[in-house]
C-alpha positions as CSV (number, residue, x, y, z in Angstrom):
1,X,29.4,23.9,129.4
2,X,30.4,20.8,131.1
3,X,33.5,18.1,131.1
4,X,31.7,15.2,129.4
5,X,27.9,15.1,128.1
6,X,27.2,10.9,128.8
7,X,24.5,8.5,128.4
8,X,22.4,8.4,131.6
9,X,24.3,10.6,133.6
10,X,22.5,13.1,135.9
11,X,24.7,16.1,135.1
12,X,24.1,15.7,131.3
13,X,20.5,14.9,131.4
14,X,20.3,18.3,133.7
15,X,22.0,20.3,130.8
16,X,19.5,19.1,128.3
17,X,16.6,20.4,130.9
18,X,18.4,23.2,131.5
19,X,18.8,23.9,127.6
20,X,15.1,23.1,126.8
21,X,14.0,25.9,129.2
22,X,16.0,28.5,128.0
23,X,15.0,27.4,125.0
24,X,10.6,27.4,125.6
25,X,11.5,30.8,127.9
26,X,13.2,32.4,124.2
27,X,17.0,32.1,124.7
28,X,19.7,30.9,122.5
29,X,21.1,27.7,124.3
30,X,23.6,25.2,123.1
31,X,25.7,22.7,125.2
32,X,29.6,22.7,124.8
33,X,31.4,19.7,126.6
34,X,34.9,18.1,126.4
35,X,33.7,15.0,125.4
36,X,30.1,13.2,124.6
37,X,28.9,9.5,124.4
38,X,28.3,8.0,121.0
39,X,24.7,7.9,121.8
40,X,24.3,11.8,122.9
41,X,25.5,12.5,119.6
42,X,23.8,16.0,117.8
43,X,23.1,16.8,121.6
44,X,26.1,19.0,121.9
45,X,29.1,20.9,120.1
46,X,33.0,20.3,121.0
47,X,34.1,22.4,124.1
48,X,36.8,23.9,121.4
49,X,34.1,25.5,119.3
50,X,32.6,27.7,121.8
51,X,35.7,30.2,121.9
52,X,34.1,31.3,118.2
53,X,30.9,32.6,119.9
54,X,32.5,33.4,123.1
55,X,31.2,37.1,124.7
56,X,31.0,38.8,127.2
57,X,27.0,39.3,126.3
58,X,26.9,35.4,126.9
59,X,25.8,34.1,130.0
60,X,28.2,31.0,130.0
61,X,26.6,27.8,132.4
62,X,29.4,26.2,133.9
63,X,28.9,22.7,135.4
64,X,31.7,22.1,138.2
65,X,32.2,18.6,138.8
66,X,35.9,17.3,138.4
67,X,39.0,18.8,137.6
68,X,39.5,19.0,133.8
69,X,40.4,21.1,130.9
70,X,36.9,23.0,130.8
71,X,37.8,24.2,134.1
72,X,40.6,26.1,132.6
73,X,39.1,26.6,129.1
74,X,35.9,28.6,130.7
75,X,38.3,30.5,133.1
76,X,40.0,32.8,130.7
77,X,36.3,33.0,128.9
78,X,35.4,36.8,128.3
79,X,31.7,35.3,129.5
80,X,30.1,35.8,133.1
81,X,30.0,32.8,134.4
82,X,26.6,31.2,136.5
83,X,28.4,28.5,138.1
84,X,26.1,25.0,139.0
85,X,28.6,23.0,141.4
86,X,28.0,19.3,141.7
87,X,30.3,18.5,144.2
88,X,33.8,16.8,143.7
89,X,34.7,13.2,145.7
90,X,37.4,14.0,147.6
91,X,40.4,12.2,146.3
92,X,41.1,9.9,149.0
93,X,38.4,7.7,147.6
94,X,39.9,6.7,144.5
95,X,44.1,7.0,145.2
96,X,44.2,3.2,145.6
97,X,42.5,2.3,142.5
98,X,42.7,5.0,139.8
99,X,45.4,7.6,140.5
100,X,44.5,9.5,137.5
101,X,41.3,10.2,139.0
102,X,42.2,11.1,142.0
103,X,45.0,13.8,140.8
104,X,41.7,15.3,138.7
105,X,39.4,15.3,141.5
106,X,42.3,17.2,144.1
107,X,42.9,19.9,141.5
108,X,39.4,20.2,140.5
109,X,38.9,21.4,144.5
110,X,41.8,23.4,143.7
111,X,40.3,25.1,141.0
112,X,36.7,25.9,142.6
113,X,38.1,28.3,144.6
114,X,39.5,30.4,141.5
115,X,36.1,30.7,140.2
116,X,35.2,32.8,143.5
117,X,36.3,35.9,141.6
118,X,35.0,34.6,138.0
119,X,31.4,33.6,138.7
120,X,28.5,35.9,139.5
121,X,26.3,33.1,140.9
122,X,27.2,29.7,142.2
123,X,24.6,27.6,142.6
124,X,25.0,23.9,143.7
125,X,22.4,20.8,143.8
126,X,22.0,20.8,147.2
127,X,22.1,22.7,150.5
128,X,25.0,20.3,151.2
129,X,26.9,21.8,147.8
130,X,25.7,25.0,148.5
131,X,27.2,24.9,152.2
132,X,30.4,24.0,150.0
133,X,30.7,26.7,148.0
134,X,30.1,29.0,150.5
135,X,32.6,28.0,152.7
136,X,35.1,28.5,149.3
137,X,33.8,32.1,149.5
138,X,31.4,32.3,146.7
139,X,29.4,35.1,147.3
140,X,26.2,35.3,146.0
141,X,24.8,31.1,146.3
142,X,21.9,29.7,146.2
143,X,20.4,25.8,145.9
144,X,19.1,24.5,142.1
145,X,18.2,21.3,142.6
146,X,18.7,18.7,139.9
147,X,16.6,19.1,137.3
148,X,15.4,16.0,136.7
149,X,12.7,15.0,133.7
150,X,9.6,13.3,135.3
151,X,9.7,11.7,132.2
152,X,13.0,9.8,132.1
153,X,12.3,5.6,132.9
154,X,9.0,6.2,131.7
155,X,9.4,3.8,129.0
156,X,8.0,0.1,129.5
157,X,10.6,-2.0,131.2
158,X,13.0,-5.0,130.2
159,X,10.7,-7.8,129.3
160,X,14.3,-9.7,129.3
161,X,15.3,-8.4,132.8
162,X,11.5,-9.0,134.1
163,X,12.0,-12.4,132.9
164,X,15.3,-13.1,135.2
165,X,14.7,-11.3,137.9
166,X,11.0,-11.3,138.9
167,X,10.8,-14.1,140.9
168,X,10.3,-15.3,144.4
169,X,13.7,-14.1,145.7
170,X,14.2,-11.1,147.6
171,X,16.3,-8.5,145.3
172,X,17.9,-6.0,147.2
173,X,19.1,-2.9,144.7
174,X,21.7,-0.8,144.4
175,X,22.3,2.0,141.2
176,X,25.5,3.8,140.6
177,X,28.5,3.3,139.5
178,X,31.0,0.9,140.9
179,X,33.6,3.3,142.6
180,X,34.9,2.9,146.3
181,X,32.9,6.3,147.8
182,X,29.9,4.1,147.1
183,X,31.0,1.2,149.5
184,X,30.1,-1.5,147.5
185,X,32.2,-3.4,149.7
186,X,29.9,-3.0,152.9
187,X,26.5,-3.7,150.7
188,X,27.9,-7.2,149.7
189,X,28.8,-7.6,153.9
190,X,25.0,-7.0,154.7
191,X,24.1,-9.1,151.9
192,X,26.2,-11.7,153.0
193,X,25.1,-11.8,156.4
194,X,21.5,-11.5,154.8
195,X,21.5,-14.7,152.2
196,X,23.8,-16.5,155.3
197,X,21.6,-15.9,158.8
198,X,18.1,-14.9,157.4
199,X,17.1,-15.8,154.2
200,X,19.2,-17.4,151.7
201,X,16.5,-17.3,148.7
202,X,17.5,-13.5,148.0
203,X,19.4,-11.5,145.6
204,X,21.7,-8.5,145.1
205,X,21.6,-6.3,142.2
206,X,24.3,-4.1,142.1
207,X,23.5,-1.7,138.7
208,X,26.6,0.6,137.5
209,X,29.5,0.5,134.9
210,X,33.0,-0.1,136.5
211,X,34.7,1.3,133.3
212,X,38.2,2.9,134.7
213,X,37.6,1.5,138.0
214,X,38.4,-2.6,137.2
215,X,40.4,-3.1,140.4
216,X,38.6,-2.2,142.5
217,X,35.2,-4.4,140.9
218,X,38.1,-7.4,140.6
219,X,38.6,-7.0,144.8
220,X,34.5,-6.7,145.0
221,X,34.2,-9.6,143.1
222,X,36.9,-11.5,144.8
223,X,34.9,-10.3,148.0
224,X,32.0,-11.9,146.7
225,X,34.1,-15.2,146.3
226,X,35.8,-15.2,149.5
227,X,32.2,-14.9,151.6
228,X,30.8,-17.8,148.9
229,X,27.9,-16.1,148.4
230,X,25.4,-17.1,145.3
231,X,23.0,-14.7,143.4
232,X,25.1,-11.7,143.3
233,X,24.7,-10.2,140.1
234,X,27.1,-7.4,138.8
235,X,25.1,-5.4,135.5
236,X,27.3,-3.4,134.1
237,X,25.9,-0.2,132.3
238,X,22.6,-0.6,131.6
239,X,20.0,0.9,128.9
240,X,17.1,2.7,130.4
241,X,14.6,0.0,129.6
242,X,16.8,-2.0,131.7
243,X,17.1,0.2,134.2
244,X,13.5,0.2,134.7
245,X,13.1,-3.2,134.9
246,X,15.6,-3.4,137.9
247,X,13.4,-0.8,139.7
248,X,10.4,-3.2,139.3
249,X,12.2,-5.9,140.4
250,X,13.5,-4.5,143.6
251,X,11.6,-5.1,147.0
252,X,14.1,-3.1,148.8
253,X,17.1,0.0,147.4
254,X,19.8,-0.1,150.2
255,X,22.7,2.6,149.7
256,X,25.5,2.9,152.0
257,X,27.7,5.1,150.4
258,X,30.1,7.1,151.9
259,X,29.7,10.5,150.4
260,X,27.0,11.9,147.8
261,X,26.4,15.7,146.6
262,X,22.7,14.7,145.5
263,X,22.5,11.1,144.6
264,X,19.6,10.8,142.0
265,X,18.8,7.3,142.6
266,X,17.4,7.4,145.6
267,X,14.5,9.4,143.8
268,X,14.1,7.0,140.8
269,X,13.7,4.5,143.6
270,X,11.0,6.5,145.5
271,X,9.2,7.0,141.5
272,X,9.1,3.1,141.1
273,X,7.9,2.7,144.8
274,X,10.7,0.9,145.8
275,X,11.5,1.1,150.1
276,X,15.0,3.1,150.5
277,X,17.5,2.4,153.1
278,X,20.6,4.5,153.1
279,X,23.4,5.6,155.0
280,X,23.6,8.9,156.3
281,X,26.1,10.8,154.2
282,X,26.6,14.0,152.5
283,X,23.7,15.3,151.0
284,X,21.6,11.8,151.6
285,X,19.4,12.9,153.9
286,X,18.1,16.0,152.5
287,X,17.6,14.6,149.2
288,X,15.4,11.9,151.6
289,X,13.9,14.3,153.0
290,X,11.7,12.8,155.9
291,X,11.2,9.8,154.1
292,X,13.0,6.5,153.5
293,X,15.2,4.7,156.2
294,X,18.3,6.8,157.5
295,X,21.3,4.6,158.6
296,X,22.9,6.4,161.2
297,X,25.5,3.7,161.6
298,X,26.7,1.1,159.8
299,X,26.2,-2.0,162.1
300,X,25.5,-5.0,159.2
301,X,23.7,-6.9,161.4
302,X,21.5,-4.9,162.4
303,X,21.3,-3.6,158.7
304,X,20.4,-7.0,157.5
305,X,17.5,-7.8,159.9
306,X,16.1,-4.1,159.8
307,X,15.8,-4.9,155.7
308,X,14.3,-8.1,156.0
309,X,11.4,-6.3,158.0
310,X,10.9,-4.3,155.3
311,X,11.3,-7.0,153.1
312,X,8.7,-9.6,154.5
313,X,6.4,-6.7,156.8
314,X,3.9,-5.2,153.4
315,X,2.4,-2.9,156.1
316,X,6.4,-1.7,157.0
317,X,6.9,-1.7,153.3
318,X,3.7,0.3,152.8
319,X,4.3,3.0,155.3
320,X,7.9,3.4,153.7
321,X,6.9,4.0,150.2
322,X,3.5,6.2,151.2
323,X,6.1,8.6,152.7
324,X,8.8,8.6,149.8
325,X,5.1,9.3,147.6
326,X,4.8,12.7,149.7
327,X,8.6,13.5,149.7
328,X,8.5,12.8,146.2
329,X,5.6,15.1,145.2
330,X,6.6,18.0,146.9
331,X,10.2,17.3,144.6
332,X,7.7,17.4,141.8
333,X,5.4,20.6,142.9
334,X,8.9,22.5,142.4
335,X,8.3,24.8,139.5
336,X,12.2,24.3,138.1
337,X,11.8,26.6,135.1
338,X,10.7,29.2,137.5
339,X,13.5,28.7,139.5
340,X,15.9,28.6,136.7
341,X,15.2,31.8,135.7
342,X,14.7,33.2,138.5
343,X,18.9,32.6,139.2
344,X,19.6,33.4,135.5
345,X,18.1,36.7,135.7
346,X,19.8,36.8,139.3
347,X,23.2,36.4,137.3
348,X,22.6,38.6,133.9
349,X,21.6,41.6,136.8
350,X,25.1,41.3,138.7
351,X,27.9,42.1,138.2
352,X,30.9,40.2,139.2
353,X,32.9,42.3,141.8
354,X,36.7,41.7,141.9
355,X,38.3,39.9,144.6
């Protein structure tokens, strides 16, 4: 059960994986969400429906990510509840630019701490969510990492994107979407010091839907115009052939935002063999492992000339990526159906003790 079941989103495509183990291991497994993209279609059942099946024989999936009415639907569930927390932005980020938001994100923190009593398991994405939940008081936790398929951007890329992009600039990336935890604001800075002091044949490709958030991508953009800076190219949601195509394109991925629970681009990066530079926030680094660049601080100069090394240094560049390959294959040594049901039997053993 989750609040929306969308098109490219990391939470959704980790309820489908979740759903196709139970499903190869012999459960019954059907996604339930509040709303769903056009194009997940037949992928899930309205959140509504699932009161005709509810039981307390269920095991009931709960994906925490924002305050919203499956929050308060699943609570009053006769189901135990294995709770998979994906952690919340606080609300500060977004009170400037999308109030609504923010008054879903402050009650959603609000409401994680009444599942303490509701849940028999809370697992969250990372040691970082984990560290969360237990400081809430869930009692027992435990760390399931995303579940991502190996197979997802396998498709061929964007001849179209290919054709405009791959060229002798230097394209920096960035994937996510365009909301003010993720700084935008400071990657067009160290771009703009990039394209102004080092080397003015580059590129920034800034991948991620702005949908609800159009002030604050009408301040980035005015940004953009103030610092007259050319080749900064604002996508919009992409398809995954697209998507793809931007990975091949990219000589370096540089993320400096401000807080992530996981953030699942970092490791599409390392699968395309891009060089990752991000800021050290939230659960960044351990999703980096010992790999990558780690920004300690955000000094934009010193940003800007430590990306063109890794821009125009193919050794530098080499090392990078051969130590994202090793991160990135002990990721993918990680038996996740194991470890799924390994916390699912976990939760149908337990039960949930009263607070």
């Amino acid at each position: 059960m989750l609040a929306a079941l969308s098109y490219g989103d990391a939470i959704g495509n980790e309820a489908l994986r979740i759903q196709q183990i139970l499903r190869e291991e012999g459960f019954d497994s059907d996604i339930f969400a509040e709303s769903v993209h056009p194009e997940m279609a037949g992928h899930a059942n309205k959140l509504w429906d699932y009161q005709n099946i509810a039981s307390p024989d269920n095991l009931l999936i709960l994906h925490f990510s924002i305050g919203a009415g499956v929050s308060t639907f699943a609570y009053h569930l006769p189901d135990p509840i294995l709770l998979v927390y994906h952690n919340i932005t606080p609300a500060r980020w977004f009170a400037k630019f999308h109030e609504h938001l923010a008054g879903l994100c402050y009650h959603g923190r609000r409401e994680l701490s009444a599942f303490v009593p509701r849940a028999r398991l809370a697992l969250g994405d990372s040691e970082f969510n984990r560290a969360e939940l237990e400081a809430v008081g869930f009692h027992p936790t435990g760390v399931l990492p995303l579940l991502l398929d190996p197979d997802r951007l396998a498709e061929d890329p964007s001849p179209v994107v290919l054709e405009m992009f791959d060229d002798n600039k230097s394209n920096f990336l960035f994937v996510g979407r365009v909301i003010p935890n993720k700084c935008f604001q400071d990657l067009i800075k160290v771009f703009a010091f990039y394209q102004k002091f080092i080397d003015r044949n580059s590129r920034l490709l800034l991948v991620g839907e702005w949908v609800g958030f159009e002030k604050y991508y009408e301040a980035l953009v005015r940004l953009v115009d103030d610092l007259a800076l050319k080749d900064v190219v604002f996508t919009g949601h992409v398809d995954d052939d697209d998507l793809s195509a931007y990975y091949e394109v990219a000589d370096l991925f540089l993320c400096l935002s401000e807080h992530e629970g996981y953030c699942v681009p970092l490791v599409e990066a390392f699968r395309f063999g891009v060089p990752v530079m991000a800021a050290d926030a939230g659960a960044v680094p351990e999703t980096l492992g010992d790999a990558g660049v780690l920004i300690r601080e955000k000094r934009i100069d010193e940003i800007a000339l430590m990306a063109h090394a890794i821009v125009t240094d193919e050794a530098l560049a080499q090392k990078i990526v051969e130590g994202q390959d090793r991160v990135l294959d002990r990721m993918e040594s990680l038996d996740d159906a194991e470890l799924l049901m390994r916390f699912v039997k976990q939760a149908l053993a337990t039960e949930t003790v009263s607070r």
